[in-house]
C-alpha positions as CSV (number, residue, x, y, z in Angstrom):
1,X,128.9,293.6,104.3
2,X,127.5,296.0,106.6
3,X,128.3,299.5,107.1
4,X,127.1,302.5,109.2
5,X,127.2,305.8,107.8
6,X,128.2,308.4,110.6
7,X,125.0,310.7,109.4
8,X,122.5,307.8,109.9
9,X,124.3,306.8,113.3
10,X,123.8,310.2,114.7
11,X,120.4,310.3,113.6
12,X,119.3,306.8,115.1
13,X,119.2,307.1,118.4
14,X,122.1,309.6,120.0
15,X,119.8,312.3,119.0
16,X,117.6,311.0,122.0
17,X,120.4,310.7,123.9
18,X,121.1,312.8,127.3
19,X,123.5,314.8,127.6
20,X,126.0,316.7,129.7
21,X,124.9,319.8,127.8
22,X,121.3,319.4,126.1
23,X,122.8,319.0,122.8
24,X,124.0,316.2,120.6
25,X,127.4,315.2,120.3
26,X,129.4,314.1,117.2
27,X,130.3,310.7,116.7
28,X,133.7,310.3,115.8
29,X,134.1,306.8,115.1
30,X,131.4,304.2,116.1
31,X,132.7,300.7,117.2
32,X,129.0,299.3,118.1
33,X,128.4,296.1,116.5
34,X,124.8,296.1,114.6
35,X,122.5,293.1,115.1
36,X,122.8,291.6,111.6
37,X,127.0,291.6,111.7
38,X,128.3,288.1,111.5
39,X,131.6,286.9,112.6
40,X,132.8,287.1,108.8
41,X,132.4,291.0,108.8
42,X,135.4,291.3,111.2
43,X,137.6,289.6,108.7
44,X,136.7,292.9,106.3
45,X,138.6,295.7,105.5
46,X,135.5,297.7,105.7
47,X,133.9,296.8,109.3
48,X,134.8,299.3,111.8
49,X,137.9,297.3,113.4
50,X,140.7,296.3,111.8
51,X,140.9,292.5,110.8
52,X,144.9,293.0,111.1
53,X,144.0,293.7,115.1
54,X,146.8,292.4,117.3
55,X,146.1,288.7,118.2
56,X,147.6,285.1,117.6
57,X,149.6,283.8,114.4
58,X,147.6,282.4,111.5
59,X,144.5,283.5,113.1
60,X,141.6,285.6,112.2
61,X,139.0,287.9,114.1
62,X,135.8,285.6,113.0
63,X,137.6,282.9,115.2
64,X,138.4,284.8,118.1
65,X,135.0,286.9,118.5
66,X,131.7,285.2,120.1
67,X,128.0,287.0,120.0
68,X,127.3,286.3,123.7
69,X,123.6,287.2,123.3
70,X,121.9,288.7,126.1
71,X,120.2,292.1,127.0
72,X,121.9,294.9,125.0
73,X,123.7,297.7,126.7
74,X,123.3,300.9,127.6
75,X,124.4,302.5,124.5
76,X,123.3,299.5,122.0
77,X,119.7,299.8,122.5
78,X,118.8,303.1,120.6
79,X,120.9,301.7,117.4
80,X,120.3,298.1,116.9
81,X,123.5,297.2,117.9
82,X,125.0,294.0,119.9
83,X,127.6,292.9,122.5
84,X,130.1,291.1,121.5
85,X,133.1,288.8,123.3
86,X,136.5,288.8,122.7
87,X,138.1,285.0,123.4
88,X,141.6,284.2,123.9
89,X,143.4,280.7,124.3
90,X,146.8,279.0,124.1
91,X,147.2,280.0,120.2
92,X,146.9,283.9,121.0
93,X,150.3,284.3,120.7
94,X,151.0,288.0,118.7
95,X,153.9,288.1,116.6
96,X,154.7,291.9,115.5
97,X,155.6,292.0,111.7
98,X,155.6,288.1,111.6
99,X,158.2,287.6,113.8
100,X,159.8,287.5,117.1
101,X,156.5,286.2,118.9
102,X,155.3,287.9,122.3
103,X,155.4,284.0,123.7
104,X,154.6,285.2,127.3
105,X,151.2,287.2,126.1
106,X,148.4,286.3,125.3
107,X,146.4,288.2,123.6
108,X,143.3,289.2,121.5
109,X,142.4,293.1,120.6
110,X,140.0,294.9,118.4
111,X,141.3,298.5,116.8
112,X,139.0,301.3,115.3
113,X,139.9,300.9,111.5
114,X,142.3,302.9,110.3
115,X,140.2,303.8,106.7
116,X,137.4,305.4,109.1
117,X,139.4,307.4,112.0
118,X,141.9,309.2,109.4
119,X,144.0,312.3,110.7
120,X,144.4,310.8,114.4
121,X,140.2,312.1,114.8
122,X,140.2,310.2,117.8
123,X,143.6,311.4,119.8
124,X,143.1,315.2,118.9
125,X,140.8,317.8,120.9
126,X,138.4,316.4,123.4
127,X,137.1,312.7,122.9
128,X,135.1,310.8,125.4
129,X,135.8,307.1,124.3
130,X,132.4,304.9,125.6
131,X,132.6,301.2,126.2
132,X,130.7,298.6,128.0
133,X,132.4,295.9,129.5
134,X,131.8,292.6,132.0
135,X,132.9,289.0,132.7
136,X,132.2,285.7,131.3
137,X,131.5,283.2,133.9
138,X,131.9,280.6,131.0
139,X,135.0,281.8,129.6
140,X,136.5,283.0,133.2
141,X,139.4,284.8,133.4
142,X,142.5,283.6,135.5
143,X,142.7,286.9,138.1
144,X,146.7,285.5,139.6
145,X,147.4,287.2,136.1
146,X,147.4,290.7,135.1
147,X,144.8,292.0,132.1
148,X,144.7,295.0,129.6
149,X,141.8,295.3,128.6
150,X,141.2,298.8,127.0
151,X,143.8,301.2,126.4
152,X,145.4,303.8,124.0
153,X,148.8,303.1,123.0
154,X,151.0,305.8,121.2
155,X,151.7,305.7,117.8
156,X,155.2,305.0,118.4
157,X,154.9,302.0,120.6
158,X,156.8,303.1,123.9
159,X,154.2,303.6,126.2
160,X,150.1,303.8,126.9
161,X,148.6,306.8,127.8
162,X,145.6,305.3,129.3
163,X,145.0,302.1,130.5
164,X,141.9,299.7,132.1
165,X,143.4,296.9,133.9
166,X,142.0,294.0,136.3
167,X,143.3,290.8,137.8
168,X,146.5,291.1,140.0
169,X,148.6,294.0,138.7
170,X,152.3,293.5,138.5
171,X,154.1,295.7,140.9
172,X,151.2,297.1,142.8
173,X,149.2,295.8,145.9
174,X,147.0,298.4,146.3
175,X,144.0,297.3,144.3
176,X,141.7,293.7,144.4
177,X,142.4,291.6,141.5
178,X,138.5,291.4,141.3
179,X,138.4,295.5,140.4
180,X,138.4,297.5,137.3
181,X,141.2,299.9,137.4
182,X,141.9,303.0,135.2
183,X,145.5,303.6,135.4
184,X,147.2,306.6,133.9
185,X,150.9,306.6,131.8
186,X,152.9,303.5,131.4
187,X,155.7,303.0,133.5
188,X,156.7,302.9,137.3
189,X,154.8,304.4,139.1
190,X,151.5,304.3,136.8
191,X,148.6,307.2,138.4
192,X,145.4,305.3,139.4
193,X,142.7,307.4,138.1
194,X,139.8,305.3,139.3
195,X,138.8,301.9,140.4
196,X,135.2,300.2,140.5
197,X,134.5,296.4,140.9
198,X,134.1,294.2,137.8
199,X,131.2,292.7,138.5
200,X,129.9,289.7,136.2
201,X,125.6,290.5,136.9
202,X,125.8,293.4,134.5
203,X,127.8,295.9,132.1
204,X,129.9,298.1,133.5
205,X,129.8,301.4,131.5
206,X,132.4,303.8,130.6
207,X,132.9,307.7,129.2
208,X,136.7,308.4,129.5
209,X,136.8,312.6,128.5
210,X,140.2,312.7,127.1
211,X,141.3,316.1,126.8
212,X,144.4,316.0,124.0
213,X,145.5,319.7,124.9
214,X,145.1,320.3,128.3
215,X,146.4,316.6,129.1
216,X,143.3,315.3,131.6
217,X,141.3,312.6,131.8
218,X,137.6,312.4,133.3
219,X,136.1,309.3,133.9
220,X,132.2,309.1,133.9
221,X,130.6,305.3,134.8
222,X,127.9,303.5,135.7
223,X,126.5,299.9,136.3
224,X,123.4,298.1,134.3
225,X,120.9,300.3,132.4
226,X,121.7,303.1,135.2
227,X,122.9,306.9,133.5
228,X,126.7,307.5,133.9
229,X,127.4,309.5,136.5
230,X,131.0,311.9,137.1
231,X,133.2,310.1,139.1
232,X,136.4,312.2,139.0
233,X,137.5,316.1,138.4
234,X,139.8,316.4,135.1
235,X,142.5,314.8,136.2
236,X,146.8,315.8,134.8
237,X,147.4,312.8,132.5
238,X,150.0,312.9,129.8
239,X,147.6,312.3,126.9
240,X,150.7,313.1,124.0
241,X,151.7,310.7,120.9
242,X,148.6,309.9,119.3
243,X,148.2,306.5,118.5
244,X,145.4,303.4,118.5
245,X,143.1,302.2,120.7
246,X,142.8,298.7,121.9
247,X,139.8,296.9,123.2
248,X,140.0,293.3,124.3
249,X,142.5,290.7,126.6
250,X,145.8,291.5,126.8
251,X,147.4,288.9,129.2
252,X,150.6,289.4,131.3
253,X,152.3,286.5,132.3
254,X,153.1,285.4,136.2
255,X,156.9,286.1,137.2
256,X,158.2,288.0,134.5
257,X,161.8,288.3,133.7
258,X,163.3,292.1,132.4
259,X,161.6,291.2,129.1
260,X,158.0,290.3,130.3
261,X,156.5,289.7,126.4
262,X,158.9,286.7,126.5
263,X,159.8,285.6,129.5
264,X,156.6,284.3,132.5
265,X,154.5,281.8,133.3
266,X,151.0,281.0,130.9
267,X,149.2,278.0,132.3
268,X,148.1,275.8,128.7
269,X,144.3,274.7,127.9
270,X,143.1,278.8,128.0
271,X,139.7,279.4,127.1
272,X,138.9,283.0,128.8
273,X,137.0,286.0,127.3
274,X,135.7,289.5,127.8
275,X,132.6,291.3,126.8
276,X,132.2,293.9,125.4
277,X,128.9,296.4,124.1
278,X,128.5,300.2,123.3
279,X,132.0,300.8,122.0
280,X,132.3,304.7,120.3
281,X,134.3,307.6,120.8
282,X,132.7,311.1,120.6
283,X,133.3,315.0,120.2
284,X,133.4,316.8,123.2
285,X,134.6,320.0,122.7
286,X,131.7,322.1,123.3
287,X,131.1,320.6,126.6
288,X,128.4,317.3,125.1
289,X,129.2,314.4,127.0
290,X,126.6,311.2,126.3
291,X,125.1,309.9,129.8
292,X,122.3,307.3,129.0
């Protein structure tokens, strides 16, 4: 079984890092993937995601997570680290403390383990969460539905603070169902906080600055092997409630009814999936913000 220790992480590679401010941030928890991981390790208690991750009955991370190969991202290269897909099909059906099935999702998540991101490290002060994200031609995703596919949930379950989305979202028509859009707090109404085009050539690359006292968000991105760059000013966002990260495909159903985990339409023989690379969540409060 593999594990990083945070010391050796910040010593392999984000030391050479650029940043906002020349000075190295602190890793807080580190979700990237290193090369000699197998698909077992996601079934351990000790990887950094939790194997109890939302995602079908009866099912188990090693069969739902792919090693697309390829070029690593922007954020893998310094550690040794690799991308890795999340998959979902018909059988991704989640079902909450065994029972009472979401029937209308679909779905398939990773979540930081719980044994490594104690006292809510990651929903407290200043984080910037980093991901990497594009498409899968071979696994393509059905954009007449509406996708989650990162966001931070609070701890009590009634809402998401934060929330990337693509495909055609439910109740809106201002975006393309071929973008990447950050939305803000759950609910009518839903702030967008930036949009860029998900585009299937080459990662897309996140730093969301998540500011747990003042309540902003700032979203940094870029494309490829490019530096992020600032896209927005700190922007109001009700950041409150702790709670958990997801990463991965969290599929809404077509015409739902009032309750819209059970009730929609889910066309059968599913075989989509998501890739994702450069996963970690950083200390920003003095200012140190990792750019390439």
């Amino acid at each position: 079984m593999f594990a990083w220790s945070l010391g050796l992480l910040c010593s392999i590679g984000l030391s050479q890092a650029v940043y906002v401010r020349r000075q190295a941030a602190t890793i807080t928890w580190d979700g990237r993937v290193p090369e000699n991981a197998t698909l077992g390790d996601f079934d351990s208690n000790s990887f950094v995601f939790r194997p109890d991750s939302p995602k079908g009955q009866n099912l188990s991370l090693s069969q739902l997570v792919v090693f697309p190969g390829g070029n690593p991202s922007l954020f893998d290269q310094k550690v040794a680290a690799k991308s890795i897909e999340v998959t979902i099909s018909d059988k991704s059906i989640f079902a909450p403390g065994g029972s009472n099935p979401q029937s209308a999702i679909r779905r398939a998540e990773l979540q930081p383990n719980v044994a490594q991101t104690a006292n809510n490290i990651t929903t407290t002060g200043i984080k910037t969460i980093h991901f990497s994200i594009k498409p899968d031609p071979q696994r393509a995703l059905n954009l007449s539905h509406e996708y989650l596919m990162t966001f931070l949930e609070r701890a009590d379950f009634t809402g998401d603070q934060i929330m990337l989305k693509t495909g055609t979202l439910i109740g809106r028509n201002d975006t393309s169902p071929n973008d990447l859009v950050l939305l803000g707090n759950s609910g009518n109404g839903s702030t967008t906080l930036f949009t860029t085009p998900f585009t299937a050539d080459a990662f897309t690359n996140f730093a969301i600055k998540m500011d747990f006292t003042a309540n902003t968000v700032q979203v940094f991105s870029s494309t490829g092997s490019e530096a992020l760059t600032q896209q927005t000013e700190p922007l109001p966002n009700d950041l409150s409630g702790n709670g958990d990260l997801h990463f991965g495909l969290f599929k809404n159903p077509t015409d739902p009814g009032e309750d819209s985990l059970r009730s929609g339409f889910q066309e059968s023989e599913i075989n989509e999936g998501v890739v994702y690379a450069g996963i970690f969540v950083e200390d920003s409060g003095d200012g140190a913000i990792s750019l390439s």
